[in-house]
N, C-alpha and C positions, 0 to 999 in steps of 0.2 A: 634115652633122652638125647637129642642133637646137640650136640657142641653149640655154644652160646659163642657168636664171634666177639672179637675184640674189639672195641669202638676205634674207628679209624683219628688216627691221632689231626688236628683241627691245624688249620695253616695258623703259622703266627701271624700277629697286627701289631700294626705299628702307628704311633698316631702321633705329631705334633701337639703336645698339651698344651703350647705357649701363643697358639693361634686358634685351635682348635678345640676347648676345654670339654664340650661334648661329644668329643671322640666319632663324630660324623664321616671321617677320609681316613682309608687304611693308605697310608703311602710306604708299605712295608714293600711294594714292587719298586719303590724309586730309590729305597735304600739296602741294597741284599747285604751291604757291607754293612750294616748295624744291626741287620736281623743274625746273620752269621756270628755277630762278635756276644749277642745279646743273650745266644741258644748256646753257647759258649758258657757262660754264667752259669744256666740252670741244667748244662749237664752236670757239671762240678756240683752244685746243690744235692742234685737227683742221685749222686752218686755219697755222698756224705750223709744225706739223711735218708735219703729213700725216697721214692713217688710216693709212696701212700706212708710216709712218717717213723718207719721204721729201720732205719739207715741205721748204719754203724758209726754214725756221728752225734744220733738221739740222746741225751742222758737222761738216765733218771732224774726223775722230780725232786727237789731239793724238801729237804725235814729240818723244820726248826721244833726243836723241844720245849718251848716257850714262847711262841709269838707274839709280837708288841705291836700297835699300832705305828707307821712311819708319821709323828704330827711336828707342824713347827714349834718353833720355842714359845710357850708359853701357853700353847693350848692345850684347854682340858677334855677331857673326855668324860663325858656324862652318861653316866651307867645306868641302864633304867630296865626292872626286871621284863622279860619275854611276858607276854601274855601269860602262855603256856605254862608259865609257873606261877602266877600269881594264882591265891586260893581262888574257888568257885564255890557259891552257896545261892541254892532255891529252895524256900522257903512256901508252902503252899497251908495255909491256916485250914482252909474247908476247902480243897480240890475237887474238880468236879468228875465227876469217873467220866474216864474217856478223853478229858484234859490231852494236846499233844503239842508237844514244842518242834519246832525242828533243831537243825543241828547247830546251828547258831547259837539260837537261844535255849539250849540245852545245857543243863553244868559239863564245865569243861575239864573232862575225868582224866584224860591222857601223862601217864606217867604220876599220877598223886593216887596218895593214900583217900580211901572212900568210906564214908558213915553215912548211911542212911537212918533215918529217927522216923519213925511213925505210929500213928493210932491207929485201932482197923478194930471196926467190930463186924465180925463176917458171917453172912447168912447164907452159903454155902458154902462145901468142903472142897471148895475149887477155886479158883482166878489170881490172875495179876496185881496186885499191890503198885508195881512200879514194874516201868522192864524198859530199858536203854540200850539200843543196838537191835543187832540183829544175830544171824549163824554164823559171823565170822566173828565179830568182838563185841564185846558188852558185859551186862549184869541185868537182873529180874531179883525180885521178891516177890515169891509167889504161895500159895496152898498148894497141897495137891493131896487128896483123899486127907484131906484135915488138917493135916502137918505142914508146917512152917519150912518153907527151901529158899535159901541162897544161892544164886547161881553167878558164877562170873567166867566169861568165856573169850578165851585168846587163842586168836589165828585158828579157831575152828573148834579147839577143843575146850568142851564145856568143864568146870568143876564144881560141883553141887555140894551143898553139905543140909541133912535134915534135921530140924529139929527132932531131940529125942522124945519131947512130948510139949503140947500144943492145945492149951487151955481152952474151954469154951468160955465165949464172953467178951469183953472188952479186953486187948491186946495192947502192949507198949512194945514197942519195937526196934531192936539196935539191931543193926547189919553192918558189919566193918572188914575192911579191906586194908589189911596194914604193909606198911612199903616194903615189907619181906614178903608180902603173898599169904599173910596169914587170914583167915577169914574164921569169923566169929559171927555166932547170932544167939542175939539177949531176947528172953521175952519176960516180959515182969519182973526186970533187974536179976531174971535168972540165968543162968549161961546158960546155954540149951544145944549147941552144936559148934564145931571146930572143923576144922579143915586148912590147907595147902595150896592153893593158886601159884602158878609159877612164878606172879610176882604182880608186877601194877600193870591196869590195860597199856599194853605200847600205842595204840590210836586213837583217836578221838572216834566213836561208835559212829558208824553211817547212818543210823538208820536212827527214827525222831525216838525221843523220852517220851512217855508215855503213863497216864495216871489209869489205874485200874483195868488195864489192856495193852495186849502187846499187840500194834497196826499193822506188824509184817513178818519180819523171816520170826521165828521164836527166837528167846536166847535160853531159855530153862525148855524142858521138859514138860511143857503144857499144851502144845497145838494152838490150833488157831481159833477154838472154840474158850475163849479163856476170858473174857470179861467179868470182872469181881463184883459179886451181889455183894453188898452191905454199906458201909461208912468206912469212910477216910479220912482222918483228919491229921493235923499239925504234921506234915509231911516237910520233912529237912533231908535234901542233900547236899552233903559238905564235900567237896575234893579239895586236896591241896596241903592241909595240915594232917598231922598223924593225929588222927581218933584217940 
């Protein structure tokens, strides 16, 4: 590969700001004795800090172990919680399969604990319940060959847990996501499966919520052929409080 030349270093300018405020007349030829005294200055700089900031005059960044606001006397500072932490709850009475939020109006999962609540009477042993994100982060409730899965999935790696058994008929359903990563799933006030997530989603999921179908990348172990035959109803998800 050829040697990259060095940019030829640029004449100084010099401008009369007190006549000339946009800098239109270089008169840095009618004063060499102020360009000389001026290139003077910023060798002593260039030499203290460095051209590109790294000088032996640099210091480290200053740590305060407590920092306050600088206010004047008598002003308050009004504390008001981040979005991001305030709970999220969607709430779908009769949802309609195929329902899709975007990411906006999606509950807003990032760093909270998660419950999902649902009714499902399902008329095949396949499809999506819910599924939020995509292959890099998110969560799905889904069937698959009959069985009840929970999936929640960060920075790429999914972690599933299955029901150990999976009633026929009408279904009540708790899927929880507790702020240690612990994941549980109820069917018929029955505990039915456990599991370990590394912990709460770190991002808000890219990709839209979704009722009885997941629209893009998967987040479970279903493909792309995954729309749920049957009924859905009283669909709740909570972020933000512990389940």
């Amino acid at each position: 590969m050829p040697a990259v030349a060095a940019a030829k270093p640029r004449a100084p300018r010099l401008y009369n700001l007190v006549d000339d405020i946009g800098e239109t007349a270089d008169v840095a030829p009618q004063h060499p004795d102020v360009v000389k005294r001026l290139l003077g200055f910023v060798a002593k700089m260039d030499a203290d800090l460095g051209a590109s900031g790294l000088g032996p005059g640099v210091r480290p960044p200053g740590r305060v172990a407590d920092p306050q606001p600088l206010l004047l006397p008598g002003t308050k500072v009004i504390e008001e919680p981040a979005a991001s932490k305030l709970p999220s709850v969607k709430s779908f009475k009769n949802p309609r399969i195929g329902a899709v939020l975007g990411r906006e109006q999606a509950p807003q999962v990032a760093h909270k604990p998660l419950l999902i609540s649902v009714e499902v009477e399902p008329r095949s042993p396949d499809g999506v319940i819910v599924a939020h994100g995509g292959n890099a982060t998110g969560y799905a409730l889904h069937l698959r060959d009959g069985k009840l899965v929970f999936t929640v999935r960060q920075r790429k790696q999914p972690v599933a847990i299955t029901a150990s058994e999976t009633p026929a008929g009408r279904l009540s359903i708790q899927a929880r996501l507790a702020a240690d990563g612990a994941m549980t799933l109820v069917i018929n006030g029955k505990n039915v499966a456990a599991g370990k997530a590394p912990g709460l989603l770190p991002v808000q999921p890219q990709e839209h919520f979704c009722i009885g179908l997941d629209d893009g990348q998967p987040v479970g172990d279903y493909g792309t052929q995954n729309r749920f035959s049957g009924r859905i109803e009283n669909l709740t998800v909570r972020a933000g409080t512990e389940p």
